[in-house]
N, CA and C of each residue as an Amber inpcrd file, in Angstrom:
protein
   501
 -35.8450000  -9.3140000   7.3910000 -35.8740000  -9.8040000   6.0320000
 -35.4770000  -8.6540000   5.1120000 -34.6160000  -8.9400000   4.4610000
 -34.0860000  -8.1530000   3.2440000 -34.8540000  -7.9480000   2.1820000
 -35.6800000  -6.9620000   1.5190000 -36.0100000  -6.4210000   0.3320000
 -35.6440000  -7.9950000  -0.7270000 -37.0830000  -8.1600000  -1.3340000
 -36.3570000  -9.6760000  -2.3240000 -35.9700000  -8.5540000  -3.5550000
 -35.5920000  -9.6440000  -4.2520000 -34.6790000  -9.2100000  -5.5180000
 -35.8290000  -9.2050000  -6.5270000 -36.0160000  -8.1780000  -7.7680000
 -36.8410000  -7.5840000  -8.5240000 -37.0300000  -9.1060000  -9.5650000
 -38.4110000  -9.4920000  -9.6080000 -38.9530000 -10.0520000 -10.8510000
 -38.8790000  -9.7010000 -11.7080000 -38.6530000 -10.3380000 -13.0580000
 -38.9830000 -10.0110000 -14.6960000 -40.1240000 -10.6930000 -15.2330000
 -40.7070000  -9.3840000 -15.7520000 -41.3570000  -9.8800000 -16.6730000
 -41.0920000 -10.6030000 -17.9040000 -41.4940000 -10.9640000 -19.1110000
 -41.6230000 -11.9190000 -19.9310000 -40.5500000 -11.3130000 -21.0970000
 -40.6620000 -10.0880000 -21.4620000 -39.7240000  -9.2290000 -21.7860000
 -38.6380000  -8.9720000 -21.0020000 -38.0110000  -9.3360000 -19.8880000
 -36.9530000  -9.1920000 -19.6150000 -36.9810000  -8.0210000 -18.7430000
 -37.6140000  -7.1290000 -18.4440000 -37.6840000  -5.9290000 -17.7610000
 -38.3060000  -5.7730000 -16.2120000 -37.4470000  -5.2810000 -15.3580000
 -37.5940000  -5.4730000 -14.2470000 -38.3080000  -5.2610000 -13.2600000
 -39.1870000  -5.4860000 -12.5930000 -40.7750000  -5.4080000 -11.7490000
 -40.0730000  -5.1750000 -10.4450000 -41.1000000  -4.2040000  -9.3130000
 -41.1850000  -4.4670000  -8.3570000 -42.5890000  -4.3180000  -7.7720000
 -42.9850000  -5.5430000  -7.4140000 -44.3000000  -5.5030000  -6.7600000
 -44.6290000  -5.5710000  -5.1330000 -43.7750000  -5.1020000  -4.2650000
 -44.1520000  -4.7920000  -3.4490000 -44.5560000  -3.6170000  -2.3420000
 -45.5180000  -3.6010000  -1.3500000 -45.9360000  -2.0220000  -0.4420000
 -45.2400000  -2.2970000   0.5560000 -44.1190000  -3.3490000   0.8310000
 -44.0060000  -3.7180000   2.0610000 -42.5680000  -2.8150000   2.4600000
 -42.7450000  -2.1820000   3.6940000 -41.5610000  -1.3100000   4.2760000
 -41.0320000  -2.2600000   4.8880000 -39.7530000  -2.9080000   4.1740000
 -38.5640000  -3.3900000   4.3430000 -37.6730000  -2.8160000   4.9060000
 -37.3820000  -3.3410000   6.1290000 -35.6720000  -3.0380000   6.9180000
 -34.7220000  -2.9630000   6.5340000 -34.0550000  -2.0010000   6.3890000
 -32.8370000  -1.5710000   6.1040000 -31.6210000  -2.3500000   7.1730000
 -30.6570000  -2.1270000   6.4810000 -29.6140000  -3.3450000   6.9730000
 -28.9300000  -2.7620000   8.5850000 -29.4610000  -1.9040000   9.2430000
 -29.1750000  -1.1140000  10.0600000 -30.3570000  -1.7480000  10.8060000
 -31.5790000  -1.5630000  10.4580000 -32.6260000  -1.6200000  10.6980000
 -33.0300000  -3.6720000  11.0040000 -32.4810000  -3.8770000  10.2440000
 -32.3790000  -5.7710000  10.1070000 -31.2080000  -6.0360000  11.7930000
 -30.1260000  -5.1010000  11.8180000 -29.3180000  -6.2270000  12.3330000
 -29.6410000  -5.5090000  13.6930000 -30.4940000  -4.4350000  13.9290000
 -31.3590000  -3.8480000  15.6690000 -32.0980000  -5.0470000  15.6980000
 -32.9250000  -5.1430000  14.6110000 -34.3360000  -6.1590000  14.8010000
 -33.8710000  -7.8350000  15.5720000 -32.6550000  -7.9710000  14.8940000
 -32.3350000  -9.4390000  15.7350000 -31.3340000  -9.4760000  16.3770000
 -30.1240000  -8.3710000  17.0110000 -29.7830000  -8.2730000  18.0040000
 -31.1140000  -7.8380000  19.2010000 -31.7300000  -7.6330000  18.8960000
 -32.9260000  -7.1680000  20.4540000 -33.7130000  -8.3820000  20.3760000
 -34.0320000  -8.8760000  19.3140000 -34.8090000 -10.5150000  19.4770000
 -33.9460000 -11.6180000  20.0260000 -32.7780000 -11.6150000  20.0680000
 -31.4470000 -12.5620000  20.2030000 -31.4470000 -12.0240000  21.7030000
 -31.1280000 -11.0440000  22.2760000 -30.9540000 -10.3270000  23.4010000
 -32.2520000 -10.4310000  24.2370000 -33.0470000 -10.6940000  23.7920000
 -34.4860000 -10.7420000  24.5260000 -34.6870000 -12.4010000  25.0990000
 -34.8240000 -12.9520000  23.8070000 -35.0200000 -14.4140000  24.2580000
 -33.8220000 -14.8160000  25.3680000 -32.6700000 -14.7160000  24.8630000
 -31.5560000 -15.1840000  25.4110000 -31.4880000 -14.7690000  26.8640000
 -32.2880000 -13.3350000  27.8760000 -32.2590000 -13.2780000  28.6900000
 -33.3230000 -13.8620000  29.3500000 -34.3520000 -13.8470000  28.6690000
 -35.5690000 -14.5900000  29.3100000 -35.2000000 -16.1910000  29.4770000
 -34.2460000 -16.6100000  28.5510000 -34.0580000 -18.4520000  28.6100000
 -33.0150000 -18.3550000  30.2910000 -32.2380000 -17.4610000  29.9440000
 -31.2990000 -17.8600000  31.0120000 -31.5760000 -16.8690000  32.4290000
 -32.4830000 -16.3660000  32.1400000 -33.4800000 -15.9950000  33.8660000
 -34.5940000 -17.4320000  34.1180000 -35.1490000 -18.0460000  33.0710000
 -35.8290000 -19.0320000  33.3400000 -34.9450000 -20.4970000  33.7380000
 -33.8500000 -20.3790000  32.9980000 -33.0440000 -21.6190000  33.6000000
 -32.5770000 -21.3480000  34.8980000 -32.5090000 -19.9540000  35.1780000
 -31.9050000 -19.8790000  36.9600000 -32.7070000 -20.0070000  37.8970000
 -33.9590000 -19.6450000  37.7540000 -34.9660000 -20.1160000  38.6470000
 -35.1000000 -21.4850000  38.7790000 -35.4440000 -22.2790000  37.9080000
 -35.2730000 -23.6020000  37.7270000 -34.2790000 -24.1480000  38.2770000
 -33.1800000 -24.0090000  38.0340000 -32.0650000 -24.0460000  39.0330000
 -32.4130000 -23.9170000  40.7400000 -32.7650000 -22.4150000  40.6810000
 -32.4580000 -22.4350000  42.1840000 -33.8470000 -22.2710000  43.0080000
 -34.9640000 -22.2650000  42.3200000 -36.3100000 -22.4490000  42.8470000
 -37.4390000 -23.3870000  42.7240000 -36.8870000 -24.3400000  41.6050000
 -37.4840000 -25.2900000  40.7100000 -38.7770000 -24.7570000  40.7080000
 -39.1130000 -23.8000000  39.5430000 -39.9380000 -23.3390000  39.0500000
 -39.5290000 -22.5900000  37.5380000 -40.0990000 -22.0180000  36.9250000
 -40.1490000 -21.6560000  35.5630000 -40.2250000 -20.3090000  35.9640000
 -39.7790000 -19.0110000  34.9070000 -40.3800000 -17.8560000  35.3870000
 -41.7280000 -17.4230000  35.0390000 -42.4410000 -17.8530000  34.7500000
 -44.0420000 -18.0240000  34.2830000 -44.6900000 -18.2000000  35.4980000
 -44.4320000 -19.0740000  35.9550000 -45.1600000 -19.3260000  37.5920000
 -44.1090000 -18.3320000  38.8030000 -43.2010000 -17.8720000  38.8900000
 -42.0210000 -16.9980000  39.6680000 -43.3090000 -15.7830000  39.2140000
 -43.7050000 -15.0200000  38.1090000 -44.6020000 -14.1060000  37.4500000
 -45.7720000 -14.2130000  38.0310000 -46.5260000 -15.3310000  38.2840000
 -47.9940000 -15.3130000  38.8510000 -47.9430000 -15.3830000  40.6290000
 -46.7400000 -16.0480000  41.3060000 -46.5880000 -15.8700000  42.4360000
 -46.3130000 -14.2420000  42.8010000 -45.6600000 -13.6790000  42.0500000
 -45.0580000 -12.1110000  42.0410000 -46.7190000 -11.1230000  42.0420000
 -47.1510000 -11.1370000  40.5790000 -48.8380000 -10.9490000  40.8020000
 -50.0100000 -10.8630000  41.4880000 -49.5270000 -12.1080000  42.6640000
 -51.0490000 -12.5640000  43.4840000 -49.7210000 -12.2180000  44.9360000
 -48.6680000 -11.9380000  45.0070000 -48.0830000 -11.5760000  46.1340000
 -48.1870000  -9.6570000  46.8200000 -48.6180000  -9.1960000  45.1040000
 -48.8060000  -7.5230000  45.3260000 -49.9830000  -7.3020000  45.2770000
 -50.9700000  -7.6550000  44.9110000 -52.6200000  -7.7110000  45.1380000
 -52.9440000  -7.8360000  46.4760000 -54.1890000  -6.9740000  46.9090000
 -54.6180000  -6.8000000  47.6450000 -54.5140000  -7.9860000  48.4550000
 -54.7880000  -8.7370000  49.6510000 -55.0400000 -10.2220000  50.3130000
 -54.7000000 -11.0420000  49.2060000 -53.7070000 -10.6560000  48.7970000
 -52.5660000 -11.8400000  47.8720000 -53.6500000 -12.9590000  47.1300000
 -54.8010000 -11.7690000  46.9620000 -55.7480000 -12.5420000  45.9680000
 -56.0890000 -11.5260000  44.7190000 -56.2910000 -12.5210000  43.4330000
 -56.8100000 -12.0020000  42.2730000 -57.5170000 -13.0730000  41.3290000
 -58.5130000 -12.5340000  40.8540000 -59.6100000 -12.8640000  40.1490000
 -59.0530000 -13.5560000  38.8410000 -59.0480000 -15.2160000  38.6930000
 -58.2260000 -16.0080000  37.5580000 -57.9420000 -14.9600000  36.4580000
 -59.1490000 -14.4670000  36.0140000 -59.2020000 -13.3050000  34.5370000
 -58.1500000 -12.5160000  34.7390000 -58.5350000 -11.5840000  35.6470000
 -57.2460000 -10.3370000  36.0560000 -55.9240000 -10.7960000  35.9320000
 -55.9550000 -12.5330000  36.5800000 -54.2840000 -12.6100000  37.0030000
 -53.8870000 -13.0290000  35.2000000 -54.4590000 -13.5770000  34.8410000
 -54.5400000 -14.1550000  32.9590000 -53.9440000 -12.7740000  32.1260000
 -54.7530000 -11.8590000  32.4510000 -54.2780000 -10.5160000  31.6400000
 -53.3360000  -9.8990000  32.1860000 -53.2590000  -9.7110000  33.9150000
 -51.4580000  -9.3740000  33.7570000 -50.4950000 -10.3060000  33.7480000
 -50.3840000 -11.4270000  33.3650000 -49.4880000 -11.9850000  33.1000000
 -49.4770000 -12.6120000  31.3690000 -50.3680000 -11.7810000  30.9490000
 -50.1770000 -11.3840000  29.3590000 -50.4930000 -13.5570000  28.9750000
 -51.3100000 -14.5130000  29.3170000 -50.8390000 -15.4080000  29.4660000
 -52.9100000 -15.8680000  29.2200000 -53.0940000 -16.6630000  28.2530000
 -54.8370000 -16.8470000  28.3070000 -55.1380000 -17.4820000  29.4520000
 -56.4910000 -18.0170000  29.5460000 -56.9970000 -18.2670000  30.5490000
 -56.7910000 -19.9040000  30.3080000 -57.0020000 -20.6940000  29.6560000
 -56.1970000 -22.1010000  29.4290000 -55.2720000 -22.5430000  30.3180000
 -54.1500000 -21.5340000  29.6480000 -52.3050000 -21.8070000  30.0480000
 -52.4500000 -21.4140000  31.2680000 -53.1030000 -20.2180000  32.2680000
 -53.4030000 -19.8300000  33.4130000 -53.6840000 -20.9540000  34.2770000
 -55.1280000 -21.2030000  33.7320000 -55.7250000 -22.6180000  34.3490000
 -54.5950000 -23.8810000  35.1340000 -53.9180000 -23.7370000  33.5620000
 -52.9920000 -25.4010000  33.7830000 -52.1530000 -24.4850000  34.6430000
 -51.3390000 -23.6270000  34.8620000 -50.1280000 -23.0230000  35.7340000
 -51.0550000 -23.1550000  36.9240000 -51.8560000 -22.3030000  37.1990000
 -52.3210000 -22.6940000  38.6430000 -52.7080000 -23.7960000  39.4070000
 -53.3520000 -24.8870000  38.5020000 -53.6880000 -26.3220000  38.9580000
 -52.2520000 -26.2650000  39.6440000 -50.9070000 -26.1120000  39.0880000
 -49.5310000 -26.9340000  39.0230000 -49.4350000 -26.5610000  40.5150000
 -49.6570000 -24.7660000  40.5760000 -48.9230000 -24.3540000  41.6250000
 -49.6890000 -24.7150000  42.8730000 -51.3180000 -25.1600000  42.8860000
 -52.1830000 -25.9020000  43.7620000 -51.5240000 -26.9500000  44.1810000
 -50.9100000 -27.8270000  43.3910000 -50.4650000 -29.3870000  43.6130000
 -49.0510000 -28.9700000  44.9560000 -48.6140000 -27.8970000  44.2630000
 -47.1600000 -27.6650000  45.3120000 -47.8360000 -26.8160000  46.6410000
 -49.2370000 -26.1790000  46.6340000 -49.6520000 -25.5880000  47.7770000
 -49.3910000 -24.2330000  48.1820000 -48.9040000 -24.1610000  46.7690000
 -48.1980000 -22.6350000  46.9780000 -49.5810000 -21.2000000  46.3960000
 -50.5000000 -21.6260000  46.0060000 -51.9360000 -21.1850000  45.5060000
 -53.0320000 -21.8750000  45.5600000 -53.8580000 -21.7490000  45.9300000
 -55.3340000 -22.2310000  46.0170000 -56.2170000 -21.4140000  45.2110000
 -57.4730000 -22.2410000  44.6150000 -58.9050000 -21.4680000  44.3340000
 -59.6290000 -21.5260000  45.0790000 -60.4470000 -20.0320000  44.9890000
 -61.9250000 -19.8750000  45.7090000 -62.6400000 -19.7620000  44.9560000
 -64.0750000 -20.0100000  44.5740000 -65.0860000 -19.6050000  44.2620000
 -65.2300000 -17.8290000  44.5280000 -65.2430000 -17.2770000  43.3370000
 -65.6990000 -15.5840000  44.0490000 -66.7410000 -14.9770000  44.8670000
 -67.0130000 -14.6090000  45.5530000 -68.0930000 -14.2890000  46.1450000
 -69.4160000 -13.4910000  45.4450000 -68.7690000 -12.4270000  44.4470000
 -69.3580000 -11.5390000  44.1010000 -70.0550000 -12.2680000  42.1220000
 -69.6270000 -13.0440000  42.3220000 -69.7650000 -13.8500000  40.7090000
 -69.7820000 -15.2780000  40.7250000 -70.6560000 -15.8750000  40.7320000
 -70.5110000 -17.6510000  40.6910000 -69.4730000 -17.9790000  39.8900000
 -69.5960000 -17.3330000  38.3720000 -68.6750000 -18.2870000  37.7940000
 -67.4190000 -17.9790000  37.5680000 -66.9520000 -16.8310000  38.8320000
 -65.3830000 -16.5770000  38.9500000 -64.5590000 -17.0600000  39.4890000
 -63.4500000 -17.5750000  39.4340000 -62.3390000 -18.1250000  40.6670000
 -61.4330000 -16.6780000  40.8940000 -61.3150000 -17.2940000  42.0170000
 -60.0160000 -15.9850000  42.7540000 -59.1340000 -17.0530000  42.7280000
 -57.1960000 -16.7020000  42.5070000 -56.3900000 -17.1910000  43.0340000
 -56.1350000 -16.4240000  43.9540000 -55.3130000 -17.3120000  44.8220000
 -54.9000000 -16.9590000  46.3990000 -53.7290000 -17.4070000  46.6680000
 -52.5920000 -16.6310000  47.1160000 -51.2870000 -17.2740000  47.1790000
 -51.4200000 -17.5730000  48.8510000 -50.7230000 -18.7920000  49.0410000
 -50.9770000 -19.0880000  49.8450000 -49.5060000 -18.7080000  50.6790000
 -49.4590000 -18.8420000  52.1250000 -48.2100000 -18.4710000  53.2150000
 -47.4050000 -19.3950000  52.4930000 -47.4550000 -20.4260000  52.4680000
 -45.9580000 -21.1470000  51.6220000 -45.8280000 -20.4660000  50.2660000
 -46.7070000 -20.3020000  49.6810000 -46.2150000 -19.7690000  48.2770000
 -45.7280000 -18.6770000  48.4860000 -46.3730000 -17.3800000  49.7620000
 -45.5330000 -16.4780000  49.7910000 -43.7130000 -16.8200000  50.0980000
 -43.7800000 -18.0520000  50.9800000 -42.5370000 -17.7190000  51.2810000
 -41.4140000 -18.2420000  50.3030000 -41.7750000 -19.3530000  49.5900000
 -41.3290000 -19.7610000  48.1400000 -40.7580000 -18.6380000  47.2500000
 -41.9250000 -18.2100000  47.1540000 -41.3870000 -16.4220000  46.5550000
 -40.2340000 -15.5060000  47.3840000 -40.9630000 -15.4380000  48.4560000
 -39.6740000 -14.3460000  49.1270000 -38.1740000 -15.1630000  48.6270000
 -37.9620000 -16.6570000  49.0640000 -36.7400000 -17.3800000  48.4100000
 -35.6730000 -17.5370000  47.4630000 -37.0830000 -16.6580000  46.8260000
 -36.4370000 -17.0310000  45.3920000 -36.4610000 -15.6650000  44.8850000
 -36.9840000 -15.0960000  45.2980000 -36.7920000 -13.5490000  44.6010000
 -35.2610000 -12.8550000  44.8560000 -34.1680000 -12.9120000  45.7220000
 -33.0150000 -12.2360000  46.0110000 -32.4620000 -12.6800000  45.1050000
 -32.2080000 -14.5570000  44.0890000 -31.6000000 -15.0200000  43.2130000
 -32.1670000 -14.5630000  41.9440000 -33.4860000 -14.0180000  42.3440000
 -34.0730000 -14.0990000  40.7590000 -33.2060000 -12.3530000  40.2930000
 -33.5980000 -11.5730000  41.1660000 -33.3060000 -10.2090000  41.1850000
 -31.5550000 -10.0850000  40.6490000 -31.0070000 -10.8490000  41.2900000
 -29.6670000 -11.0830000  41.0160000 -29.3770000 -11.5430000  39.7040000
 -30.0310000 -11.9770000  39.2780000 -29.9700000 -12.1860000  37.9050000
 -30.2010000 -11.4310000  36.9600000 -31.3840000 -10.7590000  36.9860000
 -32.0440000  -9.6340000  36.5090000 -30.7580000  -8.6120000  36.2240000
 -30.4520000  -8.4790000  37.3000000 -29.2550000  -7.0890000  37.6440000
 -27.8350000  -7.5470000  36.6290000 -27.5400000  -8.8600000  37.1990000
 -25.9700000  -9.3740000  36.9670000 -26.0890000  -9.3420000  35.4180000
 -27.6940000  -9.9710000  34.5050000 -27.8020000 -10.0770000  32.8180000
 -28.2700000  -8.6650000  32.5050000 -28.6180000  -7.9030000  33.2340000
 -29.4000000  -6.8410000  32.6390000 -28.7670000  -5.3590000  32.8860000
 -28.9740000  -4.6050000  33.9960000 -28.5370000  -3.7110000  34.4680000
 -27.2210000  -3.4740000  34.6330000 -26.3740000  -4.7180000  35.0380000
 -24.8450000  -4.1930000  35.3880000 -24.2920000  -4.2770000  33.4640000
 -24.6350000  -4.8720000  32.5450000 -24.5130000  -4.3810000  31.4100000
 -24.9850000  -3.1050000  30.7120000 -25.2660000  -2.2970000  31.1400000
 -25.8620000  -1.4460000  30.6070000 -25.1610000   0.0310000  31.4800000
 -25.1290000   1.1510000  31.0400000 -25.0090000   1.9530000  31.4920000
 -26.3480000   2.8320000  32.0550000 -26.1500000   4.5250000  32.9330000
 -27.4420000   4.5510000  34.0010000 -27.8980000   5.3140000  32.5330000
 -27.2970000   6.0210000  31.4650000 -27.9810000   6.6440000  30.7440000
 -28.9220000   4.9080000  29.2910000 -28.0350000   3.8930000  29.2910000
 -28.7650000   3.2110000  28.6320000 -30.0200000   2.3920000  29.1690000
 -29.8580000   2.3800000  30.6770000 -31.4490000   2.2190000  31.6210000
 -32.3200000   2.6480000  31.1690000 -31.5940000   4.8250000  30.8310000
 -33.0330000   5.4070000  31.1260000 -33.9130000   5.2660000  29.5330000
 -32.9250000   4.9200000  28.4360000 -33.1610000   4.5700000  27.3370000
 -33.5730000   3.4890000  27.3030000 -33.4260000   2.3370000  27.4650000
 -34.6020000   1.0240000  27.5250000 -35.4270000   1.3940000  28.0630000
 -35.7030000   1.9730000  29.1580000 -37.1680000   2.3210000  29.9610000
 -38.3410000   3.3440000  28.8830000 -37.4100000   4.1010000  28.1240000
 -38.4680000   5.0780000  27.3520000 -38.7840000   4.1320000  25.9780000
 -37.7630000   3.4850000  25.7590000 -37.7030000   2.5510000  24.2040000
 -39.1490000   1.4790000  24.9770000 -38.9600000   0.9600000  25.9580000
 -39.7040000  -0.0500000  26.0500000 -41.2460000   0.5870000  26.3370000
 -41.0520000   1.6720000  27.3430000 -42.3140000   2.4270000  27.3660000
 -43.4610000   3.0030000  26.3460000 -42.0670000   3.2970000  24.7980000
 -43.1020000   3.4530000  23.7910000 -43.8220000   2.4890000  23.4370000
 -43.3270000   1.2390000  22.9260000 -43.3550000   0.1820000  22.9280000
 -44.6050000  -0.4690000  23.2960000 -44.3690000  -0.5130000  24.8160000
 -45.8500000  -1.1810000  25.3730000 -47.2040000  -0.1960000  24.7550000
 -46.8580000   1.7310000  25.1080000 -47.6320000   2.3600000  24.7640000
 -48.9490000   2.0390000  23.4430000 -47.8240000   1.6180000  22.6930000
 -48.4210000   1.2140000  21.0340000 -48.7470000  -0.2090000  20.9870000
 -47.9410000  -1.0020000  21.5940000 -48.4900000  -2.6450000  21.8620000
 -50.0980000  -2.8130000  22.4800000 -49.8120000  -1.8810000  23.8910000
 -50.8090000  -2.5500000  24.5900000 -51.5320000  -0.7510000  25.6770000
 -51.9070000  -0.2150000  24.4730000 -52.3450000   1.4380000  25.4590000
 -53.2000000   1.1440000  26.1260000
């Protein structure tokens, strides 16, 4: 958003009432080339899975999660917070991926009122399936555009990033 244009007062003389640090036009057209560039890769990594795994990358994300955890199990909460995703929207994704058999709940052992998800051998192998197309994508929208010095620059840009998002 561009700096608005100065109010007058009643006399004719020109006001500015705002504290707000406004983007500069340099600063405006980073902000929505990287928002344009962001969504646009996430829509068309999520349409390729869908495509070629019939799944969403939201659930491709929680199979990935409960596939690197210890006994390809994690505690609903845990899997909710790394997949940045509440415990609701969690809930309903895992019921889904129960129905396909690709995850199950347990009761926790150590807490009554915890569930563990559990990826199950088909869900692992669902995943293994689909991960060489997903990766390929990743690479073909992401990496092979980019040069090795603009890698190492998204990796530190994004690293600050999370740093201050989420320390």
């Amino acid at each position: 958003m561009v700096e608005p244009m100065n109010t007058h007062t009643n006399d004719g003389s020109a006001v500015v009432e705002s504290s707000t640090r406004w983007l500069n036009g340099d600063e405006q057209r980073t902000w929505r080339a990287f928002l344009s560039a962001s969504r646009a890769l996430l829509d068309t990594l999520d349409r390729e899975l869908q495509r070629d795994a019939g799944m969403p990358h939201a659930y491709y994300e929680i199979l990935v999660r409960l596939s690197e955890a210890p006994a390809r199990t994690l505690r609903m909460s845990d899997l909710a917070e790394a997949t940045s995703s509440s415990r609701s929207r969690l809930s309903h994704a895992v019921a889904r991926l129960e129905e396909s058999g690709w995850v199950r709940r347990e009761d926790c052992p150590t807490d009554r009122r915890g569930q563990l998800a559990v990826l199950t051998d088909l869900g692992f192998q669902v995943l293994a399936d689909a991960a060489p197309g997903h990766v390929e994508g990743v690479r073909t929208h992401l990496f092979d555009q980019l040069t090795p010095e603009q890698v190492r620059q998204l990796r530190t840009i994004s690293e600050a990033m999370l740093n201050h998002l989420d320390p």
